[in-house]
N, C-alpha and C positions, 0 to 999 in steps of 0.2 A: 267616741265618734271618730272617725276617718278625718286625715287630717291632708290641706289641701296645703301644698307647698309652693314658693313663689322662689323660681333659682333665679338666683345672679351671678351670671359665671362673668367673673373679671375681678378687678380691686374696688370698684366701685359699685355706688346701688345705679350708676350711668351704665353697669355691664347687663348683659342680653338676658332678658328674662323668659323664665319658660314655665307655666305652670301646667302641675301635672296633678291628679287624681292618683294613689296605690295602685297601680298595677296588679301587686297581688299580695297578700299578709298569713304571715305562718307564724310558730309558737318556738321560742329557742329558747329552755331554761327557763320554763315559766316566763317570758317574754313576749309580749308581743312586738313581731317585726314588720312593719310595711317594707314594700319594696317598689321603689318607684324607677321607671321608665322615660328615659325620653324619648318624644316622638321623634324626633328630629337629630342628624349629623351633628356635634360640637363642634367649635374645633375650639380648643384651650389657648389660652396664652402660653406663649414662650417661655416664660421664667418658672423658674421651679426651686423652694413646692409652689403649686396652684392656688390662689387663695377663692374658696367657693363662697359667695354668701346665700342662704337659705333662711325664707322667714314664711315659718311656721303660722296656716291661720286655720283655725278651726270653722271645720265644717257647718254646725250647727253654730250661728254666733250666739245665738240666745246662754249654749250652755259655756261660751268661754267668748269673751271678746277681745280683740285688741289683736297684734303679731307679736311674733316672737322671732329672733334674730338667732343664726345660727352659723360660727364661724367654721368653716371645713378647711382643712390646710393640705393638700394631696401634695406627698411627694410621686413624682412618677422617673422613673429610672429614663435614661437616653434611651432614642430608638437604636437598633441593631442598625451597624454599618457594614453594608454589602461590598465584599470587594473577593476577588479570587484572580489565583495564578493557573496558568495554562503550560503544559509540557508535555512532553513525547514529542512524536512526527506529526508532519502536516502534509505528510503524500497519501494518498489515497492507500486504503487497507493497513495504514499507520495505527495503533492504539494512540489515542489522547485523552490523558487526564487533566480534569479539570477540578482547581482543589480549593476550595474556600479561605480566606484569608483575615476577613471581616471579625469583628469581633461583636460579642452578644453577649449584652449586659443582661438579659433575661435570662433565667433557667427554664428548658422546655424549649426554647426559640427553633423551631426546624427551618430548614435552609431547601431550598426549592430550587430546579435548573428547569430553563428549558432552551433545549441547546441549538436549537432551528430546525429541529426539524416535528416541531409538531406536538411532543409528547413532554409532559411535565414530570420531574422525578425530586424526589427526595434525598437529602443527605450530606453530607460535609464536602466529599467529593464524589466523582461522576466519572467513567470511564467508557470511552465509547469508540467505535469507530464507524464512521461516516460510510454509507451506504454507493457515493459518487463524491465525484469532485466540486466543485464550487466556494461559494461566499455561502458561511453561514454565520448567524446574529444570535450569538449567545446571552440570555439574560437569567439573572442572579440575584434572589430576593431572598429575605429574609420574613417570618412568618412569628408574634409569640404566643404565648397560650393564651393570651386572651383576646387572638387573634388581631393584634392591632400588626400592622404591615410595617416594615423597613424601608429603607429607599433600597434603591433595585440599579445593580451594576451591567455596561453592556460593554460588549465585544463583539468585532467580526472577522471570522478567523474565515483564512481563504486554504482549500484542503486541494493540493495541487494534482495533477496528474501524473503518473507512472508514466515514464518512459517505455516505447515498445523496443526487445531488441531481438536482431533478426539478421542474418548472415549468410554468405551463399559458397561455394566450393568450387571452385577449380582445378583441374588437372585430371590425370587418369587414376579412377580406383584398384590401384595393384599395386601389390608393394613395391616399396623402392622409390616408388614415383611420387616427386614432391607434392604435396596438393597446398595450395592456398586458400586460405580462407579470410574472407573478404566479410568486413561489420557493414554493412544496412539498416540500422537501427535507426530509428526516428527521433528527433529529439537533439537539445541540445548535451549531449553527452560528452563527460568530463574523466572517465572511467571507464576501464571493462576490465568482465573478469574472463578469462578464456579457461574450459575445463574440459582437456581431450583425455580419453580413457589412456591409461596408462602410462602417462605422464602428469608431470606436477603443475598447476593451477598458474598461470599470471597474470600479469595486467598490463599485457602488452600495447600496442596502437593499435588500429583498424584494420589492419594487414597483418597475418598470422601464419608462419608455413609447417607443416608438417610432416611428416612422410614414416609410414609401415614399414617395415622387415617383416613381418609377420602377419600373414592371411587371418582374417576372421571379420567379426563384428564389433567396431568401436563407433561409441556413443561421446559428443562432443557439445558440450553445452556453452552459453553465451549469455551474461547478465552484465548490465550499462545501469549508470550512474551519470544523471544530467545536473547541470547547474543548481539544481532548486535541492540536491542530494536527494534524490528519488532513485530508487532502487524501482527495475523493470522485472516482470517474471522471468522464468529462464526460458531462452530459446534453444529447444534441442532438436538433432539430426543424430539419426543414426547410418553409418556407415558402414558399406560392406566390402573390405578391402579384398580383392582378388588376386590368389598365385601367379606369378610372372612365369611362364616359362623356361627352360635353362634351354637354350639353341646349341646343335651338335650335330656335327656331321664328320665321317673320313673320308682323307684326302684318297683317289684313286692312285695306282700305281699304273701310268699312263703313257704311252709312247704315240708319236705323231702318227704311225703308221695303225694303229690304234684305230676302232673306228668310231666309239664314243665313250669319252670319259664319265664313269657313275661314280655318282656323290652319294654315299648311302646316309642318310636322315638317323640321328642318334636322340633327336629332340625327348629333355623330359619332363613332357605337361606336369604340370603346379596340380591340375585336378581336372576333375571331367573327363570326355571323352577324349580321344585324342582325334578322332575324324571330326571333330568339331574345330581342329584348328587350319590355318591357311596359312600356304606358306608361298616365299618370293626368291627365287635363287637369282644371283646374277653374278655373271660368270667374268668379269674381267676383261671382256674383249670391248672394244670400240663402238659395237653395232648392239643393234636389241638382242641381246642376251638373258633375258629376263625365262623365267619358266614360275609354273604356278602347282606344281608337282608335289611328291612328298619326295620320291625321290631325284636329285638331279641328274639329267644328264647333259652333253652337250659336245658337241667333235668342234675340235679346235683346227686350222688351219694353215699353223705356224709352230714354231716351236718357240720359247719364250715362257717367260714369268706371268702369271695372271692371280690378280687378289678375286676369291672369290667370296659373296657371305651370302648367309641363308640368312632370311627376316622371319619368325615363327610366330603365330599370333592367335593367342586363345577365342575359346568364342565369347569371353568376354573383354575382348577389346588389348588383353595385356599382352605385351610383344618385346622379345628379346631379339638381339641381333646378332651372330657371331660372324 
């Protein structure tokens, strides 16, 4: 017959009694085995092993009467202790692992994160990177095979923002001509890396000058580093340095009785057209002297010394002077 059992979980018959009916009975070795269920959460004593008492009473009394006492003595191992380390960056687009530390006295024991944002994952450690910035509430538990739960460790890690950086240019684009360039960058910034094509990399202050010999296309990047050690994207400009002019002209061979001295125009544009540039003669004398010509000319009215210079000026802006 089926045998109805009477548990006494504690040290005494004063501990919680639960009686239960076979759940369900199978055969192991020519054996028969009941297997019984509790309805109901336990929760055990502290001290270990667990001392169980069980007293056995039969179903039908008529075919056995009386109980029967039964000592159960469970050891059960420590629960698993949740604990992990945290490392890499905490700026946004940073990798951070996060790496378990805890120790698990079970075998089989899986370790579970879920790291704030939503989604539970599995494994010793966990490597991720945070989708934006903020506060996120890291939690870290322990799991064993017979699915009994660990205590569960928490953290909250703050995943900072990237600095933006961003810089602006001054001066005229032609060679020769100094340009500056000026950090705009937002942010408490502690570093910069300056990276203009065809020279070498530094990490000067906010204020940066440089200047071309050589027409073409240079590409000039910008990355900051603020307080928090957050590295920004690179901030690039491309630049298109423009040929200077070389200004040239001959002097006339010129006598007062003369009736106008010509400055013949020797200028040799950098590139382009050459009717696309504009020129400024002025002649040395005292009064408006100015002309706007390719060629100079001009009647003097004295005899005497006179500086004269041509100003030559491309149609993009570059201008030499002789």
């Amino acid at each position: 017959a089926a045998l109805r059992i009477r548990w006494l979980l504690g040290d005494s018959r004063a501990g919680q009694q639960v009686y239960t009916m076979p759940d369900s009975t199978f055969t192991r070795q020519n054996k028969r085995i009941n297997l019984y269920r509790l309805p109901n959460t336990v929760r055990l004593p502290a001290t270990n092993p667990v001392l169980i008492r069980a007293l056995v009473v039969a179903a039908d009394p008529a075919n056995c009467s009386g109980e029967q006492e039964v000592l159960l003595r469970l050891s059960l191992p420590p629960a698993p202790q949740a604990a992990f380390a945290v490392s890499g960056g905490f700026c946004l687009g940073d990798t951070l692992l996060l790496r378990r530390t805890g120790n698990a006295p079970v075998q089989g024991t899986t370790w579970q994160w879920d790291a704030g944002t939503g989604t539970v994952q599995r494994g010793d450690s966990l490597a991720l990177v945070y989708p934006q910035a903020g506060n996120y509430r890291i939690r870290h538990w322990a799991v064993t095979p017979g699915g009994c739960p660990g205590d569960t460790a928490f953290s909250t890690l703050e995943i900072r923002s990237n600095p933006q950086a961003a810089f602006g240019v001054q001066g005229s684009l032609c060679t020769g001509s100094p340009l500056l360039l000026t950090d705009s960058s937002q942010g408490s910034i502690t570093r910069r890396i300056w990276q203009v094509e065809g020279l070498p990399a530094d990490s000067s202050s906010s204020l940066k000058q440089v200047s071309f010999s050589t027409a073409g296309s240079y590409r000039i990047r910008l990355q900051v580093r603020d307080n928090n050690n957050c590295l920004s994207p690179v901030s690039e400009q491309q630049l298109r340095i423009n040929p200077r002019p070389r200004a040239g002209f001959t002097l006339p061979s010129f006598c007062l009785r003369d009736a106008t001295a010509i400055f013949d125009n020797t200028t040799q544009p950098g590139s382009g057209d050459a009717t696309r540039f504009s020129w400024l003669w002025r002649y040395g004398t005292t009064g408006t002297d100015s002309s706007l010509d390719r060629t100079g000319t001009f009647r003097y009215s004295a005899t005497g010394n006179y500086p004269v210079t041509l100003i030559a000026t491309s149609g993009t802006g570059c201008a030499d002077t002789v």
